[in-house]
N, C-alpha and C positions, 0 to 999 in steps of 0.2 A: 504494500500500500504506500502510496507516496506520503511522505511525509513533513511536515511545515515546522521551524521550531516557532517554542509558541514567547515572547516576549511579555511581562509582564512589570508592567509599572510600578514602582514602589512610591507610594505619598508617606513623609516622611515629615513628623509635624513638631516643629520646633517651638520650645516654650519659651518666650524670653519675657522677663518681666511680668505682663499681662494679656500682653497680644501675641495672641498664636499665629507662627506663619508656616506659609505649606510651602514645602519641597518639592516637586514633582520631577526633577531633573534627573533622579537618580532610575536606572534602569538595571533591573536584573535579567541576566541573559543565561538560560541553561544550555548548553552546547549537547550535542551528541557527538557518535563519530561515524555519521552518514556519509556520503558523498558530498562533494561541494556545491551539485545541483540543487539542495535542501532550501530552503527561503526562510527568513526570519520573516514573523508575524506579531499583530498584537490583536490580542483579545479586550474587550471591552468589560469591565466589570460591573458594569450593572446595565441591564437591559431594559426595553421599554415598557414591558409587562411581564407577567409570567409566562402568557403564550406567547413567546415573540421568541424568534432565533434571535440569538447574538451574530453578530457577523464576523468573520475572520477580516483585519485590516491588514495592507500590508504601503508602509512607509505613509502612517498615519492616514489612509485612505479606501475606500472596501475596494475589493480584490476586484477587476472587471471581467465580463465573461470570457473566455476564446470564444466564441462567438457572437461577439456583439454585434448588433445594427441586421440581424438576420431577422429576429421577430417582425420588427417595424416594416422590412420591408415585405416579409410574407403575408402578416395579416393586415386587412383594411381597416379593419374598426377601433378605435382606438381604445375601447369599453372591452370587446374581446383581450385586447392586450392587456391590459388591467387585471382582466377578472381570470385570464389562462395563468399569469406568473404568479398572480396572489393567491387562487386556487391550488395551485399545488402548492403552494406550503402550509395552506389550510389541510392539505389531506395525506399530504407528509409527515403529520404528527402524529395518525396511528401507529407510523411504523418504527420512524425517528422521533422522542421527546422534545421539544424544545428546550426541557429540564435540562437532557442532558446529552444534548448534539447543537456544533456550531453548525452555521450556514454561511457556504461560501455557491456566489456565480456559479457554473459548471468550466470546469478547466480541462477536462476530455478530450469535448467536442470543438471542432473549431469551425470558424466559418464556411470555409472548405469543403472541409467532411459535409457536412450540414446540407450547406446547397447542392451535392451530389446525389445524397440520399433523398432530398426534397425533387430531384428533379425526375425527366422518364426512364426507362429505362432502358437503354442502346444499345445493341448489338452491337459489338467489339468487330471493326475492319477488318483489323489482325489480332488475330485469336493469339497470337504472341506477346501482341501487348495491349490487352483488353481494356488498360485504364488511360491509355491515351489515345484509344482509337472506337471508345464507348465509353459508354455509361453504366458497366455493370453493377454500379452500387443503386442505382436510381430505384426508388420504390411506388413511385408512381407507372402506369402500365404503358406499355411502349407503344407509342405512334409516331408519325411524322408528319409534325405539325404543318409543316409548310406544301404539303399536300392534300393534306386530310380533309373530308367532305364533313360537310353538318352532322350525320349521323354517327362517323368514325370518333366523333368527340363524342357525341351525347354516348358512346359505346363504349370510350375509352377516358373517362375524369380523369382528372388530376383529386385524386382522393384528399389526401395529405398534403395542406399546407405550410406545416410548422413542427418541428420541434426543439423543445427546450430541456437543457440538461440542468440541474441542483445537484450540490456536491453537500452529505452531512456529515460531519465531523465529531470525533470524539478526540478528549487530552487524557492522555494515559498518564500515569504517577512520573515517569520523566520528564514530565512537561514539554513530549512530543504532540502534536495532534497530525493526527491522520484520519484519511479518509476511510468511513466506517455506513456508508450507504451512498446510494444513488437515487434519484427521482427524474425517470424520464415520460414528460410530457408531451402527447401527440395528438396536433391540431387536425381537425377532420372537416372539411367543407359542408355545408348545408347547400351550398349554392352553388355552382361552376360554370363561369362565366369566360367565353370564350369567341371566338373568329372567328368565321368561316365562309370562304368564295365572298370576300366583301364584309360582310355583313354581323352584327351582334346579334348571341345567344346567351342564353343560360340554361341547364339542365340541375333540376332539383334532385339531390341526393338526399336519400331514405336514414332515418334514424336508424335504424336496424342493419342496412347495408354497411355505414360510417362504423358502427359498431362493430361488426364482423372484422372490416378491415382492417380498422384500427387496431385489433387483438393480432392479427394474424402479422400487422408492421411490429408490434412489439415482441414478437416471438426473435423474427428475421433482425430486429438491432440489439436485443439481447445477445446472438450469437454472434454478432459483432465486438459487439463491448467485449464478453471474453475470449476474445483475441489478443485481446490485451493483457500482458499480466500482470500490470498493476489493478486490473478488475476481477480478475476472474474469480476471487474470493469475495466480493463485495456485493451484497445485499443491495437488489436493486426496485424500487416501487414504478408499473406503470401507470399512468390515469390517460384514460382518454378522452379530449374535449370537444364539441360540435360547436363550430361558429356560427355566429348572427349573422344574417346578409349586413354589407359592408354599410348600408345609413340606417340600420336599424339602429333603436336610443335605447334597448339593453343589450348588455352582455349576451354569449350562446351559456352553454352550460355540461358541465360535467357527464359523461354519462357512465362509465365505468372504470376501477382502479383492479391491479393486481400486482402480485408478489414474487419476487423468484431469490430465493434464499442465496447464500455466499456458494453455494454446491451446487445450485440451480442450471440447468441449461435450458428451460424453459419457463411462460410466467405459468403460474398456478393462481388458486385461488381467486378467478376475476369476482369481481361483486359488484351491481348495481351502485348505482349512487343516484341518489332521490333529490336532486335540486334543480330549482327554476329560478328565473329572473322575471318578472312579470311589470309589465308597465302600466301604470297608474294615467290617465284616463283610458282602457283598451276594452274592446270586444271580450279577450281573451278574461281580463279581470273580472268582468261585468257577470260571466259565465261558469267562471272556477272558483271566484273568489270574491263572490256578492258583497260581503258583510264587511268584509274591509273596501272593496269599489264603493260602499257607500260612506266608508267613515273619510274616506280621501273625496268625494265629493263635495260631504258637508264639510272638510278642512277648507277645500278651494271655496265654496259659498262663502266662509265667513271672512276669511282673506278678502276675497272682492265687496264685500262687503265693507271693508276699510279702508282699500285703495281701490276701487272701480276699475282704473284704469291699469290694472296690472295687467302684463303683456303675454300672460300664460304661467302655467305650471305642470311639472311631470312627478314623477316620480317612481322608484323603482323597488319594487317588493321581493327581497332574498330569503327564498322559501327553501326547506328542508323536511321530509318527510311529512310534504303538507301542510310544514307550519311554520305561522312567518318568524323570521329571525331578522331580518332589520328589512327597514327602510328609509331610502335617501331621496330626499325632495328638494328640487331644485325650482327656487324662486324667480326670476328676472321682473325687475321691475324697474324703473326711470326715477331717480331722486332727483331734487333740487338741492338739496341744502342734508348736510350732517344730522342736523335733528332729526330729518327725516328719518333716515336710516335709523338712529337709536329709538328712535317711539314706535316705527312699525316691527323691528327687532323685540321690542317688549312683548309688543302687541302679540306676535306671533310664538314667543316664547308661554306666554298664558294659553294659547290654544295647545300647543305642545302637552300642557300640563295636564290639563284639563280633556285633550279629548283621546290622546292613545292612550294602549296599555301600558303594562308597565314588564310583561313578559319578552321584549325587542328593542335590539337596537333603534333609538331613530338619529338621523343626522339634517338637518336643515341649510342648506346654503341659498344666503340672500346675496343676492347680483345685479350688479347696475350694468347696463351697456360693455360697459369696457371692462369691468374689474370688480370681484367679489367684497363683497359690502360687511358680511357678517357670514358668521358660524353658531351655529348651533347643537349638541353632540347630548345624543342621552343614553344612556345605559342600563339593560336590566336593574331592575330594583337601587336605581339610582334616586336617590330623593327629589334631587334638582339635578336639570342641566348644565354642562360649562355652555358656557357665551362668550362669544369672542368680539366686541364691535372693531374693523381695520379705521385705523388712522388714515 
C-alpha cells in the first residue's frame, strides 16, 4: 500500500507572566525507512463534524486529484456534480468511518487513464500495439462515430459518462498513513445526446439498463485496479449514479452501491439504494409527495405575501427511504436597500420556525440578482436556526 508520512503539529503554549502565547512553529516529523518516493503530509486535528472526513494536506494544502478537471468536463449539470462527489462520501461511510479513515482526492487514476476508459471502445490496427493503435480500454460500446446513422447511436450509447476515484486512509501506530480503501464512482447517462447525418438527437436510457451496466463497468475496473499492486489488497466500494438531463434544477441520484473485499476479484454484495431528489413546485411532488407539495406551497403563499413581487422560488427535497431528510430552498428576490434584506430574513426565519418539522434538515438561501443576501441553516432537533445576514 503506498504510503504518506503523516506530519503532525505541535502547539506548544508558553506561560509568561499572564499572557499565554502559542507556538505553532514547532513541527514533529516521524521518518520511516520507505523509499524516497514517500510524501510528507499533514493531518488536520480537528474536523468539521463528527461525520466529516478529515482530509490529508500536503504543503499546507489538500492533496489535488490525478484526475482533475475530468468530472467538469464529462458531466453537464452542475447539481449532478455536486450531488455525484458528495454522495459518495455520504455512502463511503458504511464501509470507511469517518471516525477513523482520512480522505484524500483519488491519486490512482489519472486523467489519462480516465478518458480512455470513458471513451469507445476501438479495435486495435495493430494487434501488436493495441494501445496506440485503439482503444482497448474504452468501456463504452464501439462505433464509429463519424459514420454512424441515427439508429447505430440510439443502438450503441455512450452509457458511462464519469468516473471518480476517493482514496481512504488509515494512520497506523508509526505515524504512517496508508491507503486502507477505495470508492469508485460510476456516472451512468439518463439521456444521450448525440449527431447524426446533420442533425440532433437524444435516446432515453432505462433505469434498469444504466443499472445493469453500471455493475457489469464495475466488475471490468475492479480487474483493473488489481493490476496494480499497490491495490490488489485494498478494499474497494462501488456506487453507481444516474444523471439528470443536463438543465434539469435537481440533482440525478444514487441507484446502487457494492463491495469487493482486499481478496476480492469481483464486486459482491450490490444493494439498492433508496434516494431521490424531488423539486418543489413539480408534477412529480404534487403526486408522491402531496403533504409536503402542500406545506412548500403554503411556504411560497406566505413569502409572497410579504414581498408580492418576489421573482420565484424552488426548492429541493433529499429523500431516503421515503423520507425527507433535508431540504434546500432557494429564494431570488430584488432588494433596495440593506434593511430590506435583514426584515425579510427575519420574516422568513419565523416561517422557518413555525411551519417545518423538526425531523430535517432545512437550509434557506436568500438572493439578490447578483449575489447571495442571507443564509439560513437548520438542523434536526435544532432549537433555532444559524442566520447568516452578508455585509
Amino acid at each position: 500500500m503506498r504510503k504518506l508520512h503523516a506530519v503532525w503539529l505541535v502547539m506548544i503554549l508558553i506561560v509568561s507572566a499572564c499572557t499565554p502565547v502559542y507556538d505553532n512553529t514547532d513541527e514533529v516529523v516521524r521518518e520511516t525507512t520507505d523509499e524516497d518516493s514517500d510524501e510528507k503530509a499533514i493531518i488536520p486535528n480537528y474536523d468539521l463534524s463528527d461525520d466529516t472526513y478529515r482530509m490529508i494536506l500536503t504543503e499546507g494544502e489538500s492533496k489535488i486529484s490525478a484526475a482533475r478537471g475530468v468530472t467538469t468536463n464529462q458531466m453537464g449539470n452542475r447539481l449532478d456534480i455536486a450531488e455525484f462527489e458528495g454522495g459518495l462520501q455520504r455512502h463511503s461511510k458504511e464501509y470507511f468511518s469517518a471516525e477513523d479513515y482520512y480522505f484524500q482526492p483519488g491519486q490512482f487514476l489519472d486523467k489519462d487513464t480516465l478518458l480512455r476508459w470513458l471513451g469507445r471502445y476501438e479495435e486495435p490496427e495493430d494487434p501488436d500495439e493495441p494501445y496506440k493503435t485503439g482503444n482497448v480500454e474504452g468501456l463504452n460500446p464501439e462505433l464509429d462515430e463519424d459514420s454512424a446513422s441515427e439508429e447505430d447511436f440510439r443502438e450503441n450509447p455512450r452509457y458511462i459518462s464519469n468516473i471518480v476515484e476517493q482514496d481512504y486512509l488509515i494512520r497506523q501506530e508509526d505515524d504512517v498513513v496508508e491507503v486502507a480503501g477505495l470508492t469508485i464512482g460510476i456516472s451512468m447517462r439518463s439521456i444521450y445526446d448525440f449527431q447524426a447525418e446533420g442533425r440532433e438527437y437524444s435516446e432515453n436510457i432505462s433505469t434498469s439498463e444504466s443499472l445493469a451496466r453500471g455493475q457489469e463497468y464495475a466488475d471490468k475496473i475492479l480487474e483493473r485496479l488489481r493490476e496494480r499492486e499497490e491495490l490488489q489488497d485494498v478494499p474497494v466500494m462501488f456506487a453507481i449514479y444516474e444523471e439528470e438531463e443536463d438543465n434539469a434544477e435537481s440533482p440525478g441520484n444514487f441507484l446502487s452501491k457494492g463491495y469487493a473485499e482486499g481478496s476480492d476479484n469481483s464486486v459482491g454484495d450490490w444493494a439498492d439504494i433508496d434516494e431521490e431528489y424531488v423539486l418543489f413546485p413539480s408534477d412529480e411532488a404534487e403526486e408522491d409527495h402531496f403533504d409536503d407539495a402542500e406545506m412548500f406551497s403554503d411556504f411560497r403563499s406566505e413569502v409572497s405575501d410579504y414581498f408580492p413581487n418576489f421573482v420565484g422560488m424552488i426548492a429541493n427535497g433529499f429523500y431516503v427511504d421515503d423520507e425527507l431528510h433535508e431540504v434546500k430552498i432557494d429564494i431570488p428576490i430584488q432588494f433596495d436597500s440593506h434593511t430590506e434584506v435583514t426584515g425579510f430574513t427575519q420574516y422568513v426565519y419565523s416561517l422557518v420556525m413555525e411551519m417545518f418539522e423538526d425531523h430535517y434538515s432545512i437550509q434557506v438561501k436568500i438572493n439578490s440578482m447578483d449575489q447571495q443576501e442571507s443564509l439560513i441553516v437548520k438542523k434536526p432537533g435544532q432549537e433555532e436556526p444559524f442566520v447568516h445576514i452578508y455585509e
